[in-house]
C-alpha positions in Angstrom: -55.0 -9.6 38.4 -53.1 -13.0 38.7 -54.6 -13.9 35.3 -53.2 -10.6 33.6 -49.7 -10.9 34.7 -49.7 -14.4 34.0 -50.6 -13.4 30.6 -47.6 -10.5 30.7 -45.2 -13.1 30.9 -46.6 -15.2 28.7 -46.1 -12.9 26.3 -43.1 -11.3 27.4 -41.9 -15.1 27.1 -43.1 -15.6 23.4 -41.5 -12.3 22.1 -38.2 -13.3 23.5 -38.8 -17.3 21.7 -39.6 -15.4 18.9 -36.3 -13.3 19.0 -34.1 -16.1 19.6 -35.6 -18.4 16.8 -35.0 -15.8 14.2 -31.2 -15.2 15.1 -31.0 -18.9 15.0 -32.9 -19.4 11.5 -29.8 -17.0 10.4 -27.0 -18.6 12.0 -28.1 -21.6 10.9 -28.7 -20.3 7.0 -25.9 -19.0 7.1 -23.8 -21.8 8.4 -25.0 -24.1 6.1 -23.8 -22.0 3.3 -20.5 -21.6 4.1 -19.2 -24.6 6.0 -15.5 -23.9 4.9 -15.0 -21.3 7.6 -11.3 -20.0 8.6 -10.9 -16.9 10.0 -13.5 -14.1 11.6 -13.2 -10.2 10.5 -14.8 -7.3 11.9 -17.9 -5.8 13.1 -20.8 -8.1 11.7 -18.8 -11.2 10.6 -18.3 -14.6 12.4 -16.8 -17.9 11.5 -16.2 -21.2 13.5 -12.4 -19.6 14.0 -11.6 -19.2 17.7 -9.4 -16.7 17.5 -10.0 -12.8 18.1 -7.0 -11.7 16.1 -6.7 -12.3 12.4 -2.3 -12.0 12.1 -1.7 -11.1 8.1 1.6 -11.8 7.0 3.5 -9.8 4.7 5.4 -11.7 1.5 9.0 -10.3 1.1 8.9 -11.4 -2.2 6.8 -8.8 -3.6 6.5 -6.4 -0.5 2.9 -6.7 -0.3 0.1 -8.0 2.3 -1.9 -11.2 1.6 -4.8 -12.7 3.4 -7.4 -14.8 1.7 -10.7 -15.2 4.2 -13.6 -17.4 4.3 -16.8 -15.4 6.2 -20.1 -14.8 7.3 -21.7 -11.8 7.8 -23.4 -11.7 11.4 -24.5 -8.2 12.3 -24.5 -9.3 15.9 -20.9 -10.6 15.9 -18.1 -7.9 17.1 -15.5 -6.0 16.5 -12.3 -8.2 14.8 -8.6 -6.9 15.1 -6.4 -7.9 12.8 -2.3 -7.2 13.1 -0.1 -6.9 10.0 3.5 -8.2 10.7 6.0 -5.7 10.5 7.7 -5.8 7.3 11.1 -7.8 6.9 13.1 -8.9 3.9 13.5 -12.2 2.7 16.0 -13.0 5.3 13.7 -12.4 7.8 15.3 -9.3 8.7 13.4 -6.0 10.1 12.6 -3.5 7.0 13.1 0.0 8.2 10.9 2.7 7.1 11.6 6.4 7.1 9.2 8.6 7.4 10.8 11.4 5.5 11.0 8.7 2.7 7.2 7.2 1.7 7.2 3.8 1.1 3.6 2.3 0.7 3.1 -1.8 1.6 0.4 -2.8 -0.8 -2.7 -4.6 1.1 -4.8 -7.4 -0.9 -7.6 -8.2 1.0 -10.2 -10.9 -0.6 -13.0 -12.2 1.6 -15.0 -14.8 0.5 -18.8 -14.1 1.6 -20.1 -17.6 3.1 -23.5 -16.9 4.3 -25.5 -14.1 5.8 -27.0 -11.0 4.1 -25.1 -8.7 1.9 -22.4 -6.3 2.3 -22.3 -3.0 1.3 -20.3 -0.9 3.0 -17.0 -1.5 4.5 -15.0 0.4 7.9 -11.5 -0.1 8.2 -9.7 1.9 10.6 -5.8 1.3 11.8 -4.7 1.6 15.4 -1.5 2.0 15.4 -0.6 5.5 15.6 1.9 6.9 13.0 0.1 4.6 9.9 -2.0 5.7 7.4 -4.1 3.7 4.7 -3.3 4.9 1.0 -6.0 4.3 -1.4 -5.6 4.2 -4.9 -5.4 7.3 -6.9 -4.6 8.9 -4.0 -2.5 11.9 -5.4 0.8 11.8 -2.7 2.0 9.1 -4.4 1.3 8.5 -7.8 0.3 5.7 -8.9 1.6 3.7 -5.7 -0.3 0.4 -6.0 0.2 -2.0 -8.8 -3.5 -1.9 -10.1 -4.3 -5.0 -12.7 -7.1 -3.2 -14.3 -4.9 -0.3 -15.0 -7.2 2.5 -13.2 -5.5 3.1 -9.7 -8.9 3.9 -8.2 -10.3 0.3 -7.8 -10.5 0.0 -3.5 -13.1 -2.3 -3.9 -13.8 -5.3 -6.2 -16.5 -8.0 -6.7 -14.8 -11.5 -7.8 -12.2 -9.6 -9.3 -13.6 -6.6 -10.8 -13.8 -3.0 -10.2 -16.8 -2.5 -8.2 -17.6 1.3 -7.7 -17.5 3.0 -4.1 -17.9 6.2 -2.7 -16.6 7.5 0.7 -19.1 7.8 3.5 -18.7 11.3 4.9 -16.4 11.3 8.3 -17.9 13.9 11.2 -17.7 17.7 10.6 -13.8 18.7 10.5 -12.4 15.5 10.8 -9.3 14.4 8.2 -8.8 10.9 9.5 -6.6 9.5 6.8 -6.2 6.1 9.7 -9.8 5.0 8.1 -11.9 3.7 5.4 -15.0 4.3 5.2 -17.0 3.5 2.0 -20.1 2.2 0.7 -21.1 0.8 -2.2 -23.9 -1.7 -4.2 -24.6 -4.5 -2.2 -22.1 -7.6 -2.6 -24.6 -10.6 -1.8 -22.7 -14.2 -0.2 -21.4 -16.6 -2.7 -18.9 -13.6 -4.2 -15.8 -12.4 -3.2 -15.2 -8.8 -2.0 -11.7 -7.9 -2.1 -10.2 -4.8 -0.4 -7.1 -2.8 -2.1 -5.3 -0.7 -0.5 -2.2 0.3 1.0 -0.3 0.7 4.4 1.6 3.9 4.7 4.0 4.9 7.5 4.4 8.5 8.2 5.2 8.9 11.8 4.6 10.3 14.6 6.6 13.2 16.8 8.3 10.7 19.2 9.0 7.9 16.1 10.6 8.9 12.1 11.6 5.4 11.6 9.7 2.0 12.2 11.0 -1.3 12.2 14.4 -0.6 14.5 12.4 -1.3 17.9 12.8 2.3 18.8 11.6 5.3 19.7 13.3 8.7 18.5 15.2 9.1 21.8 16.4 5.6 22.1 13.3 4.1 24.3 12.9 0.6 22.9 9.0 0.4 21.7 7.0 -2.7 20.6 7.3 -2.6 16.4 6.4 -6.3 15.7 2.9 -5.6 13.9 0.4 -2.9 13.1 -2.9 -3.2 14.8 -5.7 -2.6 12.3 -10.1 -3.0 13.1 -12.3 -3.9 10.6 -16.0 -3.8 10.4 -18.8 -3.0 8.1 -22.1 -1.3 9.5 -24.9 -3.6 10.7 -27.8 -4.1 7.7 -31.4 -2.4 8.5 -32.9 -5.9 9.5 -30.4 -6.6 11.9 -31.2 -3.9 13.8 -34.9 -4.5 13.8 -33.8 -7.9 15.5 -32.2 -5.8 18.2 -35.2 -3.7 18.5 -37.7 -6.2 18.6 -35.8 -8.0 21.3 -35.3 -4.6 23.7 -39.1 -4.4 23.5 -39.5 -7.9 24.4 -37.5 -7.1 27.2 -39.3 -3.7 28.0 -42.9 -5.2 28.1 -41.9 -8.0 30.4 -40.3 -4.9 33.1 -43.3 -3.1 32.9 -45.7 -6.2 33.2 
């Protein structure tokens, strides 16, 4: 009896080793490929950044978002916020948006895919109530995002080009226009994926205008940034990982 439970942990023991090596063997892979690291972004991606938060800062020169990332894609790393500064001019002054009056803030995205196994899908969901995302082609506005390759349907490109993808269905009677959910061909690391899109402010009840500090009735209300998550979806080898780790875990229990 002492020789089978001896044996239980053993293996118990060697299935966890096993587990652990393997997650290292692709931190490590994918460290070495991307030593450059700046910033972290979303569900599945990790960098040598500290910082949870990833602030994007928008150019009053041509009323548009920037942010230019370096990343790996870890399926066990979580969830990254990132908050866009509220607009201002080019004297650093608040720009007020209306509501009643739609005025989309373009969004460039490029991320730079330093290590770890492909990407092919992409979740990106704002949460900040009263903002939408606008893709292009989207038919409320036309035409609203400068679009190089002259199409106004690229959301997604691969080192600069229009790379097709399709929207993954959202749950039965939901209209979320606060998300992005898309899949598309798999993007492997060494390319850049870029994200194009656009922030949209359309209110809420208690808030028509953003940008003055305020609510509708006067009550003065935090307006400095918009608080987006980003994430894509973990890839099917990740999760056998997981799995093979919870049964480590479950043998050892029962043992």
């Amino acid at each position: 009896m002492a020789t089978r439970k001896i044996a239980s942990w053993a293996w118990a023991i060697v299935l966890t080793q096993a587990v652990v090596f393997l997650m290292f063997a692709i931190t490590a892979s994918a460290t070495a490929q991307g030593t450059s690291i700046s910033r972290t972004s979303g569900f599945n991606l990790r960098s040598t950044h500290s910082s949870p938060v990833i602030p994007v800062e928008f150019n009053s020169s041509d009323l548009k978002y920037r942010l230019d990332v370096n990343l790996i894609f870890k399926p066990s790393a979580p969830p990254m916020n990132k908050i866009f500064r509220s607009p201002t001019d080019a004297a650093g002054h608040p720009i007020i948006l209306d509501a009643l009056q739609p005025f989309p803030l373009e969004v460039w995205e490029e991320f730079y895919l330093a290590g770890g196994p492909p990407v092919s899908d992409w979740h990106e969901e704002i949460l900040t109530p009263g903002w939408e995302w606008l893709l292009p082609g989207d038919s409320r506005i036309p035409d609203p995002i400068d679009d190089p390759f002259g199409t106004h349907a690229s959301l997604i490109t691969k080192n600069g080009e229009p790379w097709y993808s399709r929207p993954i269905p959202m749950p039965s009677g939901v209209d979320d226009r606060q998300k992005v959910w898309v899949e598309f061909e798999p993007i492997p690391h060494g390319n850049v994926l870029d994200v194009h899109k656009a922030l949209l402010w359309v209110g809420t009840t208690d808030n028509r205008n953003w940008g003055d500090g305020i609510l509708n009735d006067g009550t003065t209300f935090d307006e400095r940034y918009i608080k987006v998550r980003e994430y894509p979806t973990p890839e099917p080898t990740s999760f056998a990982l997981l799995v093979l780790g919870a049964l480590a875990l479950l043998v050892y229990r029962r043992r």
